[in-house]
C-alpha positions as CSV (number, residue, x, y, z in Angstrom):
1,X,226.6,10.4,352.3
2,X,224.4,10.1,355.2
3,X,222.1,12.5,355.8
4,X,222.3,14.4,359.7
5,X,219.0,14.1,361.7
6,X,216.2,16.9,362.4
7,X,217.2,18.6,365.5
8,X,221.1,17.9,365.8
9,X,222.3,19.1,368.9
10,X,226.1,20.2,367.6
11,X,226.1,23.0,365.2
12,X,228.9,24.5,363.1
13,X,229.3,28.4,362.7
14,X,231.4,29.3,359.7
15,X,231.9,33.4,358.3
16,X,234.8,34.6,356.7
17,X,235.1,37.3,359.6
18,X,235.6,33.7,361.7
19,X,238.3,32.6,359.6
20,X,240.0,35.9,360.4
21,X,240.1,35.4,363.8
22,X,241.4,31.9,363.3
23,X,244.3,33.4,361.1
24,X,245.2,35.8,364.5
25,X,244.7,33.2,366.7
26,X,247.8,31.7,364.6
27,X,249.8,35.1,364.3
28,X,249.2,34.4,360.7
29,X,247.4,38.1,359.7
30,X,246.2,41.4,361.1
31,X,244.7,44.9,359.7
32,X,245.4,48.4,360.0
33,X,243.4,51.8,359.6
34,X,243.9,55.0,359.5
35,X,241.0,58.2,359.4
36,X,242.6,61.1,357.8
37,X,240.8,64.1,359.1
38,X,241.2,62.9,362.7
39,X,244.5,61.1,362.2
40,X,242.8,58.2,364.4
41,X,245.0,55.0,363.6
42,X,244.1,51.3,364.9
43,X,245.8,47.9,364.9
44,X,243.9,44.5,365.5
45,X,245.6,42.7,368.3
46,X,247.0,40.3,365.7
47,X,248.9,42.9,363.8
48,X,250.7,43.6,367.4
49,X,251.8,40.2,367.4
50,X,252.7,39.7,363.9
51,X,255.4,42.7,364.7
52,X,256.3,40.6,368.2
53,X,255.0,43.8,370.4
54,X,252.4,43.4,372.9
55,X,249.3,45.1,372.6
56,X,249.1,48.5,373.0
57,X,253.1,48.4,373.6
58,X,253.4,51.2,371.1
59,X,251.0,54.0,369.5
60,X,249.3,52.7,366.4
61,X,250.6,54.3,363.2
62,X,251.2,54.5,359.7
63,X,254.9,55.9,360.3
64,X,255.3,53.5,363.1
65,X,254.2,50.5,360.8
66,X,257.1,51.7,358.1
67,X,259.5,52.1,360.3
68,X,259.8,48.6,361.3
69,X,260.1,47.6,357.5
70,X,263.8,46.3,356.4
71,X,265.5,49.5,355.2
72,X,266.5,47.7,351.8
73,X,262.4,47.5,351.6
74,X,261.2,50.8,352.6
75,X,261.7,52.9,349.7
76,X,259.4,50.6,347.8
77,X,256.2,51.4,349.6
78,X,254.1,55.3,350.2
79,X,254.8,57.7,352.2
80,X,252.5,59.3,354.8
81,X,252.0,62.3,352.3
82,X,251.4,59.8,349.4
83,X,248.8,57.5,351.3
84,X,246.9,60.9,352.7
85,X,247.3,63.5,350.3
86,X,247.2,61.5,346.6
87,X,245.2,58.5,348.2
88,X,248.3,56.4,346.7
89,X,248.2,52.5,348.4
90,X,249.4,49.7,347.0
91,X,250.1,45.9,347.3
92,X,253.8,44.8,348.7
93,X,255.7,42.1,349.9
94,X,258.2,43.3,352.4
95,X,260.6,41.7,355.0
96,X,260.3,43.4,359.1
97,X,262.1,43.3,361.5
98,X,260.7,42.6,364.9
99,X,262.1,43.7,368.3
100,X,264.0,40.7,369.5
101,X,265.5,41.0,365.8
102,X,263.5,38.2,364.4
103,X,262.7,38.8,360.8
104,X,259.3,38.2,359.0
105,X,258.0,38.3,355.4
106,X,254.6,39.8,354.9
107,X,252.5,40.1,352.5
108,X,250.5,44.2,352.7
109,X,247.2,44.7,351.0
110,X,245.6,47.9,351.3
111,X,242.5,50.3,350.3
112,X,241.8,53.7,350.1
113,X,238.6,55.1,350.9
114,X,237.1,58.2,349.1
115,X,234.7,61.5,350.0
116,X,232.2,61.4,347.0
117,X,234.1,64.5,345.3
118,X,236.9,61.9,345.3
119,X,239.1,63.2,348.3
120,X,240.3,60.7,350.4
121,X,238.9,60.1,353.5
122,X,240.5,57.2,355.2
123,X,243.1,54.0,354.4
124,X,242.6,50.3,355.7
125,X,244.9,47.4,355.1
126,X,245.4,43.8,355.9
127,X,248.9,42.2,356.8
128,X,249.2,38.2,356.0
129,X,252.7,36.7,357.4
130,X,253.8,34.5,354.4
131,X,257.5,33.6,356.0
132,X,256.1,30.2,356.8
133,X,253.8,28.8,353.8
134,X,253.3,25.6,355.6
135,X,251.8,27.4,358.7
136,X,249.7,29.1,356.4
137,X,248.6,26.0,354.7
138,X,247.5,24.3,357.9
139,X,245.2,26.6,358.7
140,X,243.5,26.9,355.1
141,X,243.4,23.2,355.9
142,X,241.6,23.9,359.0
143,X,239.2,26.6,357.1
144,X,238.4,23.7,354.7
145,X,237.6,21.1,357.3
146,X,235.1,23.7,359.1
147,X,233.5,24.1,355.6
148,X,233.4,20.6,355.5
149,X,231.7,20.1,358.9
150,X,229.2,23.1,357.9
151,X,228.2,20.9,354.8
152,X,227.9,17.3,356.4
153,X,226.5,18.7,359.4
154,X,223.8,21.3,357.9
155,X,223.7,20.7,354.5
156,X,224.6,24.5,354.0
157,X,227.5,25.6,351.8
158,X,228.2,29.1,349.8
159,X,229.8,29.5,346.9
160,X,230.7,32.0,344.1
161,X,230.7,31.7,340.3
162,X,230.0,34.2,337.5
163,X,227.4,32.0,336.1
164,X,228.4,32.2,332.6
165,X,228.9,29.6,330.0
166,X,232.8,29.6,330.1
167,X,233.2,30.3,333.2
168,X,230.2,28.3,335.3
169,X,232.0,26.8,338.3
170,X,229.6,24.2,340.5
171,X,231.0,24.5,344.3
172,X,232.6,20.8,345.4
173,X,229.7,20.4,347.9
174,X,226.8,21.0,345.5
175,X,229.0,18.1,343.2
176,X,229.4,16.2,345.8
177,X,226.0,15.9,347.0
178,X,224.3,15.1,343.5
179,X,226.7,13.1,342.0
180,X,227.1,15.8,338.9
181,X,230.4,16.3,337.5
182,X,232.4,19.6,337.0
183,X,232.0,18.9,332.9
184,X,228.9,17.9,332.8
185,X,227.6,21.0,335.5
186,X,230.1,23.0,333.0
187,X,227.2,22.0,329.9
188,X,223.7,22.1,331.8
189,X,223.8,23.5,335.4
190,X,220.4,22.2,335.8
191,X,221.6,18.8,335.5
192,X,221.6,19.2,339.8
193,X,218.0,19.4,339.4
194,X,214.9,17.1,339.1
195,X,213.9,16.8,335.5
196,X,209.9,18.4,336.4
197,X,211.6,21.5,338.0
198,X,214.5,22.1,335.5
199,X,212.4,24.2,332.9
200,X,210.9,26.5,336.0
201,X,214.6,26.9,337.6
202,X,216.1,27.7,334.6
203,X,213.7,30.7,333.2
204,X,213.5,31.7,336.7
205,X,217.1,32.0,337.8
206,X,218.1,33.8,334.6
207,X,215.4,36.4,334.2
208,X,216.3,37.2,338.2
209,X,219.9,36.9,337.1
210,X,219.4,39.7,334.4
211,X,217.7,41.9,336.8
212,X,220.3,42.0,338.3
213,X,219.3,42.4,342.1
214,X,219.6,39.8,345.0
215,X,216.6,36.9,344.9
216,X,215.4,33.7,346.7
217,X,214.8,30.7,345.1
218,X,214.2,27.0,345.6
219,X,215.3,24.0,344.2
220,X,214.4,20.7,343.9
221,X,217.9,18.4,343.7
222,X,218.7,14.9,342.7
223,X,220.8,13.8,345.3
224,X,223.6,11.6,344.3
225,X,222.5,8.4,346.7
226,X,218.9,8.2,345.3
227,X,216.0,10.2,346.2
228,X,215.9,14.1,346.3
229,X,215.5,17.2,348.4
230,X,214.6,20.5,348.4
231,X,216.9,23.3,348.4
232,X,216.7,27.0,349.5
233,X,219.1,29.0,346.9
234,X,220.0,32.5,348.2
235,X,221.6,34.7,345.0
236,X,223.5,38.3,345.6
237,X,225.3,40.1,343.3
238,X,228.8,41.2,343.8
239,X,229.8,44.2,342.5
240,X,233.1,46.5,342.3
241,X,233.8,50.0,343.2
242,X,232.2,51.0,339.6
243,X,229.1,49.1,340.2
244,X,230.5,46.4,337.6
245,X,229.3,42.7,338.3
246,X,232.3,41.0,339.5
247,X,230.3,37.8,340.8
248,X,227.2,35.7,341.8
249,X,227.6,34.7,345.5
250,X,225.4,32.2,346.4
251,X,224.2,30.4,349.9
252,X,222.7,27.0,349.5
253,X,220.9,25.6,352.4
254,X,218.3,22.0,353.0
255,X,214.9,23.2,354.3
256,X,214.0,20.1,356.2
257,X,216.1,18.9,358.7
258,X,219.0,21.0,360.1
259,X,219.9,24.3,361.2
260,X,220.8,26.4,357.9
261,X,224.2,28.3,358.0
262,X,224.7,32.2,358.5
263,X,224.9,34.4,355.7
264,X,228.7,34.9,355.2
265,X,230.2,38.4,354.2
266,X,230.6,38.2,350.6
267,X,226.6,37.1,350.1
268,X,226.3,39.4,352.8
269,X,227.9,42.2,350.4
270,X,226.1,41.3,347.9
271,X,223.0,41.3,349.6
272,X,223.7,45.3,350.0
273,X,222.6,46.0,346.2
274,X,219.2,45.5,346.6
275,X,219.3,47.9,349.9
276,X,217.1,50.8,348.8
277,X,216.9,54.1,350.1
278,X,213.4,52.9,352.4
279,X,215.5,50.6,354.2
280,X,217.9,53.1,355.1
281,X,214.8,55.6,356.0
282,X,213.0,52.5,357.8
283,X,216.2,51.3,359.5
284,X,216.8,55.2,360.8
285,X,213.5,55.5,362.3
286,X,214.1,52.0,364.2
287,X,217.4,53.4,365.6
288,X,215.8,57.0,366.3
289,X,218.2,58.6,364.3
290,X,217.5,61.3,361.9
291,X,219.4,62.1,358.6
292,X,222.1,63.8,359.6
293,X,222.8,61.2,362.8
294,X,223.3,58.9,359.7
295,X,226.1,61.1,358.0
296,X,227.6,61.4,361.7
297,X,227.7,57.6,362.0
298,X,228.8,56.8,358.5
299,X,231.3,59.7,357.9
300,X,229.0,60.7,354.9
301,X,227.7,64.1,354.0
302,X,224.2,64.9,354.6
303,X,223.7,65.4,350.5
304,X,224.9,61.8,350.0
305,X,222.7,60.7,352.7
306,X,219.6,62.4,351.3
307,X,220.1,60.9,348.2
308,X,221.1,57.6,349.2
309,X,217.4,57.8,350.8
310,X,215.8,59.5,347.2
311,X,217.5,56.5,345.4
312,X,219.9,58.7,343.5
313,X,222.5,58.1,340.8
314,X,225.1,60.4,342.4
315,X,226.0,57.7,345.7
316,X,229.0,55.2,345.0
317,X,228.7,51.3,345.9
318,X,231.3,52.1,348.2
319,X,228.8,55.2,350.0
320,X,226.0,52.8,350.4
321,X,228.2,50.4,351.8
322,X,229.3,53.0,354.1
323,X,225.9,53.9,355.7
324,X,224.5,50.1,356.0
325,X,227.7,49.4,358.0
326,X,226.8,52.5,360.0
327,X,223.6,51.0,360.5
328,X,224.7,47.6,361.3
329,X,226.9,48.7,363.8
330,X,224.1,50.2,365.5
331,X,222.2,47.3,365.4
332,X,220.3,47.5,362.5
333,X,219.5,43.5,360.6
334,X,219.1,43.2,356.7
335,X,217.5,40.2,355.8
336,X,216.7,38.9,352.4
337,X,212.9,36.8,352.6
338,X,211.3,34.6,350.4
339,X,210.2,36.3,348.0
340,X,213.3,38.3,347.3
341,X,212.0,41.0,350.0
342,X,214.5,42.7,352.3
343,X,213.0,43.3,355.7
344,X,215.0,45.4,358.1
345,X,214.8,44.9,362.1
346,X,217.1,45.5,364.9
347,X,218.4,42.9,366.9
């Protein structure tokens, strides 16, 4: 595999919210939400023309959304009341039918949103049209070519893998660009590794790992053609709704020579764990705001904001996520440095 030049003049962009897009583009998905206490409902554009109305042709709504459901179909899924009231949302696969009569299968995945004292707050779902597999599978075929590009051209990949014994996974690009097998990676991940740095990645990348917060690291690889090069490892951990670690995502990029990739969403979320309550306070005072701006802005309380800030046990994953979106939306950049720092700026 050749190796691109310093300086290359085409660069790829890949993000998971890009692959979205690509899937509207297509008519393939759109999303939904719905704010309780204001009864505000939205549709993306692409959930319009997965139900074959034009945008904007009708008033976005939860009722509106089940009324174009087959009747044979609609008993399955909540009501209104069940959605809003007993926060009560779950996954279906149900058949609509569109204006002109057409008929689609789609597949719903939804989430509820809580208040800290566990009321719910708000509802947000995703809609994938699954009537033509083959569609679908073209464009995953087009996601994986992009990811391809991003690795030829940049040298930059992300993956995910618990990290564990049983169930270490190498990504296909790290595999591919050091010649290891999945087995053999499977045994001794440091087998990617030069033989003088193996001892150093290992103690370091576990006693990080056990830490259990987001960290830098590099990596000196044996590149499968001959020779080597030095790789910057970015870790994050990825947690559920209970604060459980579900995953390790990582981003991989080359430090000499081409552009490095973005940070995609999913190291991006994990990123978020090591978010302490100065960064919110340091990313406030950038943006002017004071506390209770904050709880405005993220549709917190002012409590969970003050201890969010006092580095609390009382805030849910899903509350801090909650304010840094806030934040983000204003403008606000969290960055993880060498050195397993977070520095905060706004763009």
């Amino acid at each position: 595999m050749s190796t691109p030049a310093p300086g290359a003049s085409d660069r790829v962009v890949f993000s998971s919210r890009e692959f979205l897009k690509l899937l509207e583009v297509h008519d393939l998905t759109g999303s939904w939400g719905w704010t309780f206490a204001s009864d505000d409902h939205v549709w993306s554009p692409g959930l319009f023309r997965l139900l074959g109305l034009a945008p904007g042709a009708t008033r976005p709504s939860y009722a509106a959304l089940l009324a174009m459901v087959h009747p044979e179909d609609r008993p399955a899924l909540e009501t209104d009341a069940q959605v809003r009231r007993d926060g009560v949302l779950r996954d279906h696969t149900v058949r609509v039918i569109r204006p002109d009569g057409s008929l689609r299968v789609l597949s719903c995945r939804g989430e509820i949103y809580h208040h800290p004292d566990g009321r719910p707050l708000a509802a947000a779902g995703t809609v994938l049209d699954v009537t033509d597999r083959e569609r679908l599978a073209g464009v995953q075929e087009e996601e994986r070519r992009r990811r391809r590009a991003l690795f030829e051209q940049t040298q930059s990949w992300t993956h995910a893998s618990l990290y564990a014994q049983a169930q270490r996974v190498g990504s296909q690009e790290l595999l591919l660009l050091t010649g290891v097998t999945q087995e053999a990676f499977r045994h001794d991940c440091t087998l990617v590794v030069a033989p003088d740095d193996r001892e150093r990645t290992r103690d370091h990348v576990r006693a990080m790992m056990q830490a259990g917060r987001p960290f830098v690291t590099d990596k000196l690889l044996l590149l499968a053609g001959g020779g080597q090069g030095r790789f910057r490892f970015a870790y994050a951990p990825v947690r559920d709704s209970r604060d459980t670690l579900v995953t390790w995502a990582t981003m991989a990029s080359r430090l000499e020579g081409p552009m490095t990739a973005p940070m995609d969403a999913v190291v991006q979320r994990g990123l978020e764990s090591g978010i302490a309550g100065r960064h919110l306070a340091a990313a406030r005072a950038l943006l002017g705001w004071s506390m209770q701006d904050l709880a405005a802005a993220s549709g917190l309380s002012l409590s969970s904001i003050r201890r969010l800030e006092d580095d609390g046990d009382g805030p849910t994953t899903r509350t801090r996520r909650a304010a840094i979106a806030a934040l983000r939306e204003a403008g606000v950049v969290f960055m993880l440095t060498h050195g397993n720092a977070i520095a905060v700026y706004r763009a």
